[in-house]
C-alpha atoms as one frame of an Amber mdcrd trajectory, in Angstrom:
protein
 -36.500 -81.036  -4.814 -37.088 -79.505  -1.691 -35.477 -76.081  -0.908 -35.068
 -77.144   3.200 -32.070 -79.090   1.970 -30.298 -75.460   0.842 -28.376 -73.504
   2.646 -29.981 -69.773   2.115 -27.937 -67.094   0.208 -30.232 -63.672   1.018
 -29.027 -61.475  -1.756 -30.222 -58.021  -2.314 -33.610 -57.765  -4.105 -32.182
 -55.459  -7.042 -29.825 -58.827  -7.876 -32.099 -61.046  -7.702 -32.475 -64.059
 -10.448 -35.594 -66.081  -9.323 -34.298 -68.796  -7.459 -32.583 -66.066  -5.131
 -35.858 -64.237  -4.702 -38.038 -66.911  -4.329 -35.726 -68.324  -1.376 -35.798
 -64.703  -0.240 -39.793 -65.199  -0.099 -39.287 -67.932   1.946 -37.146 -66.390
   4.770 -39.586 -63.095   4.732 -42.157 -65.341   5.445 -40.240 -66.741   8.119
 -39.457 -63.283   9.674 -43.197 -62.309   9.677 -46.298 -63.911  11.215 -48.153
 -62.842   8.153 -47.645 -61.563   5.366 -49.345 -59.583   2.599 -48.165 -60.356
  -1.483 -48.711 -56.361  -1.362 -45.833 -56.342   0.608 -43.527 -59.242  -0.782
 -44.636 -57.470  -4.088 -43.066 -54.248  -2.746 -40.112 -55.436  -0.699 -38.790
 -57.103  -4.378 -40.087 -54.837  -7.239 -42.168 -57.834  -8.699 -45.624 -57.582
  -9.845 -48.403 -59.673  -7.754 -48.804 -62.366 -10.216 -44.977 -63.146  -9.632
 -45.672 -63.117  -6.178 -48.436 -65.998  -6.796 -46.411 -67.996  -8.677 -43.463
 -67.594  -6.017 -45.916 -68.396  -3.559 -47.200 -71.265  -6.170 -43.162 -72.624
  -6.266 -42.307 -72.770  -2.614 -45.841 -74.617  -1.948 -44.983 -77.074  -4.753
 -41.956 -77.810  -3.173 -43.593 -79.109   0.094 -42.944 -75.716   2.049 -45.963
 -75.296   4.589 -47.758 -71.935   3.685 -51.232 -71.089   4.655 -53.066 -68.487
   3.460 -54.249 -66.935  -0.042 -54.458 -64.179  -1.902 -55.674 -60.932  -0.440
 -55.915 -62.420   2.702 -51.880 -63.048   3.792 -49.179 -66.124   3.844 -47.766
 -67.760   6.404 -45.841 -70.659   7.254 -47.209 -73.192   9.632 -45.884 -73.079
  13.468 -42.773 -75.804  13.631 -41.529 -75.451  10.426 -38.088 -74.210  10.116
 -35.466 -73.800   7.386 -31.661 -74.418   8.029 -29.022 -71.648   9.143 -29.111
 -68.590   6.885 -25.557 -68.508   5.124 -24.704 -64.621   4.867 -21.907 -63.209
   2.134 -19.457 -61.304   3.464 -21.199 -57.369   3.082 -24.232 -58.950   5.111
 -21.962 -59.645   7.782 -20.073 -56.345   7.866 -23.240 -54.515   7.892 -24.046
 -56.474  10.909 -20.625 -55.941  12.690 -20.793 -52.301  11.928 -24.128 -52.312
  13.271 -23.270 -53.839  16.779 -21.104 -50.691  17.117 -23.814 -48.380  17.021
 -25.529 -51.015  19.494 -22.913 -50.379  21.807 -23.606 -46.540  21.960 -27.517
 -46.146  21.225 -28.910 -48.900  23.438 -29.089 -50.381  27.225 -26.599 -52.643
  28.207 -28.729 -55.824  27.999 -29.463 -54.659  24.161 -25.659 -54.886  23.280
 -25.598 -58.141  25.144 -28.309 -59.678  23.209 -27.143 -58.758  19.954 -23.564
 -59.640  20.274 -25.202 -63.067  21.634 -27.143 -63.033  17.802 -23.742 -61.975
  16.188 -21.690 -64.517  17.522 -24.395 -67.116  16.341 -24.150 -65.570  13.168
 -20.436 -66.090  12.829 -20.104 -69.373  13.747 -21.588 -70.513  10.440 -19.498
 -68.207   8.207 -17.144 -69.365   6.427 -13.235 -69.666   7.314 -11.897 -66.779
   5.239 -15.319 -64.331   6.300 -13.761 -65.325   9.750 -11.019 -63.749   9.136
 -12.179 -60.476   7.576 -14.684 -59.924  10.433 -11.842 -60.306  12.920  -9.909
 -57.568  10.948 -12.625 -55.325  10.657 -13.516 -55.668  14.560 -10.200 -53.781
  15.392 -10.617 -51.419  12.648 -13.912 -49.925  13.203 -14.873 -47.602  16.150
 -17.843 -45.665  16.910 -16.800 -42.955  19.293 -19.069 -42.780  22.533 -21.699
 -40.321  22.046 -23.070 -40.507  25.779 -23.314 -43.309  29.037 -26.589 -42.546
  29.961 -28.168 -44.898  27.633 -26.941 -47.634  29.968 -29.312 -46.323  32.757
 -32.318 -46.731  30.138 -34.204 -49.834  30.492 -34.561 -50.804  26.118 -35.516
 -54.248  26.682 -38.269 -53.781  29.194 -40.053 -51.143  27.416 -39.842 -53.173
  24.405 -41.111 -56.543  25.859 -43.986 -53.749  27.498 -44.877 -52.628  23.867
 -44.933 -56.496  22.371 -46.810 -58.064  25.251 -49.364 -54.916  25.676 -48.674
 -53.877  29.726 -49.014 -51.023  31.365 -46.354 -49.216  32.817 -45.971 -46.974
  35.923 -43.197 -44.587  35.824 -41.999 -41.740  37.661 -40.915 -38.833  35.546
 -38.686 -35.929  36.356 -40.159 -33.058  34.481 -37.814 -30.333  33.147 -38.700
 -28.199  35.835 -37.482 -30.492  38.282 -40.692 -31.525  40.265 -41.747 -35.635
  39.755 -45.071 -37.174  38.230 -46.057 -40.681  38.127 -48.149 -41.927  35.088
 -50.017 -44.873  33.982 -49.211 -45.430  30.455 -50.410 -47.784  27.981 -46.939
 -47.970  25.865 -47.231 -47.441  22.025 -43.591 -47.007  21.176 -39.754 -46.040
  21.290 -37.638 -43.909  19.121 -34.269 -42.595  19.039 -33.510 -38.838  18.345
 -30.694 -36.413  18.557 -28.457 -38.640  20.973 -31.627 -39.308  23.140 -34.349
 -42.217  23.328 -38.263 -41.143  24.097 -41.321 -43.223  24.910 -44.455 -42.686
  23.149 -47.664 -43.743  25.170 -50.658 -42.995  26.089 -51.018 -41.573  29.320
 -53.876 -42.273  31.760 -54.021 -40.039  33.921 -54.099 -36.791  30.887 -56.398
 -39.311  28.644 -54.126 -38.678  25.483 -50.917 -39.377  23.756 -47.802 -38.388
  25.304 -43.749 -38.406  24.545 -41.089 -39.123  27.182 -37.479 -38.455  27.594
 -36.342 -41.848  28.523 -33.306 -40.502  30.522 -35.964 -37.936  32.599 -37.841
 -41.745  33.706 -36.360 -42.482  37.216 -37.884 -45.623  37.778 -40.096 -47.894
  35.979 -42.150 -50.543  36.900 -44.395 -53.281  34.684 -47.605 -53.991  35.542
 -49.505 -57.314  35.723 -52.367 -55.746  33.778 -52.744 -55.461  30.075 -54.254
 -53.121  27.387 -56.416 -54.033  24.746 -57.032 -50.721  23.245 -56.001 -50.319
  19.204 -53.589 -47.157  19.550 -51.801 -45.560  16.578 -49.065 -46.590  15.039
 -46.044 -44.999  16.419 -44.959 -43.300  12.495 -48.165 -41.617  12.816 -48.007
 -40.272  15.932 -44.500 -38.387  14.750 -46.530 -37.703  11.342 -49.244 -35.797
  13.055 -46.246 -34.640  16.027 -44.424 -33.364  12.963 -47.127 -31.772  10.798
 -48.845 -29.902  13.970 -44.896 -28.558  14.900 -44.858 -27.053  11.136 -48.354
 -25.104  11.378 -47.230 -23.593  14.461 -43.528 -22.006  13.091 -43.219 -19.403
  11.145 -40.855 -20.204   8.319 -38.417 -18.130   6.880 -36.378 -18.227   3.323
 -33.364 -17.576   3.836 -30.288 -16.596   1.259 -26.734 -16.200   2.320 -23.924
 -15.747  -0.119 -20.575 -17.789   0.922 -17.421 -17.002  -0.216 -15.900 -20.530
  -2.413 -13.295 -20.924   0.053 -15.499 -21.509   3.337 -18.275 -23.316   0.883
 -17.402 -26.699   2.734 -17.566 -25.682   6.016 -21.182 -24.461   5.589 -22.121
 -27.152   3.445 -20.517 -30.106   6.488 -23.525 -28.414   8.797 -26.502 -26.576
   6.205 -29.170 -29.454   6.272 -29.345 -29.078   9.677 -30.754 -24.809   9.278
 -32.802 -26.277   6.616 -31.189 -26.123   3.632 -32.964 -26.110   0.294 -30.902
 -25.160  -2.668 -27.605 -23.801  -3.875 -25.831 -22.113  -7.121 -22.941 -20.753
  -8.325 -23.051 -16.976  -8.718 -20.205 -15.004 -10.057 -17.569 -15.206  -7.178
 -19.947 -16.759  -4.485 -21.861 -19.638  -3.432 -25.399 -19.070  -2.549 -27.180
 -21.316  -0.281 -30.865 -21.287   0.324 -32.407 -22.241   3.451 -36.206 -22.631
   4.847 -36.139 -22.055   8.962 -37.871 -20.946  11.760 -35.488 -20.168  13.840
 -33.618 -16.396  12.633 -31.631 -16.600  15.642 -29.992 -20.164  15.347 -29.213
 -18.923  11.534 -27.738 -15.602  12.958 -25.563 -17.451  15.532 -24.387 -19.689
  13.074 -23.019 -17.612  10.469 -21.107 -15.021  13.337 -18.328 -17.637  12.744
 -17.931 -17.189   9.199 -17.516 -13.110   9.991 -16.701 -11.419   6.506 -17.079
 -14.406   4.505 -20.643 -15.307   4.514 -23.503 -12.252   3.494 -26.760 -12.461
   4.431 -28.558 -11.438   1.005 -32.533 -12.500   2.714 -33.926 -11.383   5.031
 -33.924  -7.797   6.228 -34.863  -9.367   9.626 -31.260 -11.605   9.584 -29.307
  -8.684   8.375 -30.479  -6.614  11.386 -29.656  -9.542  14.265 -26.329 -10.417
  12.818 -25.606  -6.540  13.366 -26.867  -6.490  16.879 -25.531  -9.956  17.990
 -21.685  -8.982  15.985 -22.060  -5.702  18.095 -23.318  -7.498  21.463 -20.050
  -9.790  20.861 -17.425  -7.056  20.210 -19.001  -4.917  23.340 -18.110  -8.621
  25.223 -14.861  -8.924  24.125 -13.831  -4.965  24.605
């Protein structure tokens, strides 16, 4: 029996009986150009030698993969399975996630994946129609900026694949303009904004970029060939050399029960660590650098939030309270 005359049912790995992961197998090896049984091993919680004998099962069944153990499978160029079949929470997930689309990327990134989406739903069935037509009016992701729309996604993305180098001009923060030479590595999205990763040519190391401080952009013919980092190391190392350089602070504030959920809707972003009951409080602990971000924080809890570590945040909330009722008198 050969599995290209099924329609594919891609069912979370957790689920999974054997004739749902194997098929599974077979569409990750579609999605990659190789692939490792390390990593087929991982992505379903199997050991190897299940991997093998998946492997073993879809080759049996006249599906063209190359490759062996230790080295990597793939399937040979041309070969193609039918249209996936989705159930209904795949496709939600998918609607939900063109909403995002619509706020975190460039306009010809929305247009691309609605374009994917629509393909999608044409080979849903009838009544997942229906509920995707419901949900599409009853799901909004408010509009966190319009700049994103000035950002060019899909050319620094086709850059990155295809290994060419850009030229960009670049408004620094102080307002004067640079033009670099970079040899793009990669793109990620943070607090609202995008940045480039890349190595720059002209400073001979790796560099981040604002993507909304990039006033124009232009590919060049030539390519790279040089092996950079992978883009999750570079914000490993970004990350790990930021924390050597602060000076971290525990911090220990009591909260009175009744404000507890308006400190807890914001604490992980001050740092927060750990909290217990105690007696007729809440008390929150917190690991930060920053004693002034903390101290301007809690000024709008006033009476209802005590600082119990350390001295240093005692003695700013008292300056900054008496800074703000000097202000206001």
């Amino acid at each position: 029996m050969r599995f290209s005359n099924f329609f594919i049912f891609f069912t979370a790995p957790f689920f999974m009986n054997k004739f749902d992961r194997v098929i599974s197998t077979l569409v990750l090896l579609q999605s990659k150009k190789t692939l490792k049984a390390q990593t087929i091993s991982e992505r379903f919680d199997v050991s190897l030698r299940t991997v093998y004998r998946d492997i073993s099962t879809l080759k049996n069944a006249g599906i063209p993969i190359i490759g062996d153990p230790g080295i990597g499978y793939s399937i040979m160029d041309g070969y193609r399975i039918p249209p996936i079949m989705f159930n209904e929470g795949e496709a939600t997930a998918l609607l939900t996630a063109e909403k995002f689309i619509g706020n975190l990327t460039d306009q010809d990134t929305q247009v691309y994946y609605s374009s994917a989406l629509m393909k999608i739903k044409a080979i849903l069935r009838s009544t997942e129609k229906q509920s995707l037509e419901v949900l599409d009016d009853s799901i909004v992701i408010s509009n966190f900026s319009d700049w994103e729309k000035k950002t060019n996604l899909q050319v620094l993305f086709k850059s990155i694949a295809s290994k060419n180098i850009l030229k960009i001009e670049y408004q620094k923060p102080d307002g004067s303009n640079s033009i670099r030479n970079l040899e793009p590595i990669g793109c990620y999205h943070q607090l609202n904004n995008w940045y480039l990763v890349a190595f720059c040519l002209l400073k001979k190391d790796y560099r981040t970029f604002k993507l909304n401080r990039i006033t124009s952009l232009e590919v060049m013919e030539a390519q790279f060939a040089t092996t950079h980092l992978s883009l999750q190391n570079y914000i490993d190392q970004q990350n790990e050399v930021w924390k050597q350089e602060q000076q971290f602070y525990t911090i220990e504030i009591a909260f009175h029960p009744s404000f507890v959920e308006f400190a807890e809707s914001r604490k992980y972003y001050f740092g927060f660590v750990e909290q217990s009951i105690e007696k007729d409080a809440v008390h929150m602990k917190f690991l930060n650098s920053s004693l002034e971000t903390i101290a301007r924080w809690l000024l709008q809890f006033g009476d209802q939030a005590k600082v119990l570590a350390p001295v240093e945040l005692k003695d700013r909330l008292k300056t900054l309270a008496t800074q703000l009722y000097k202000h206001h008198k």
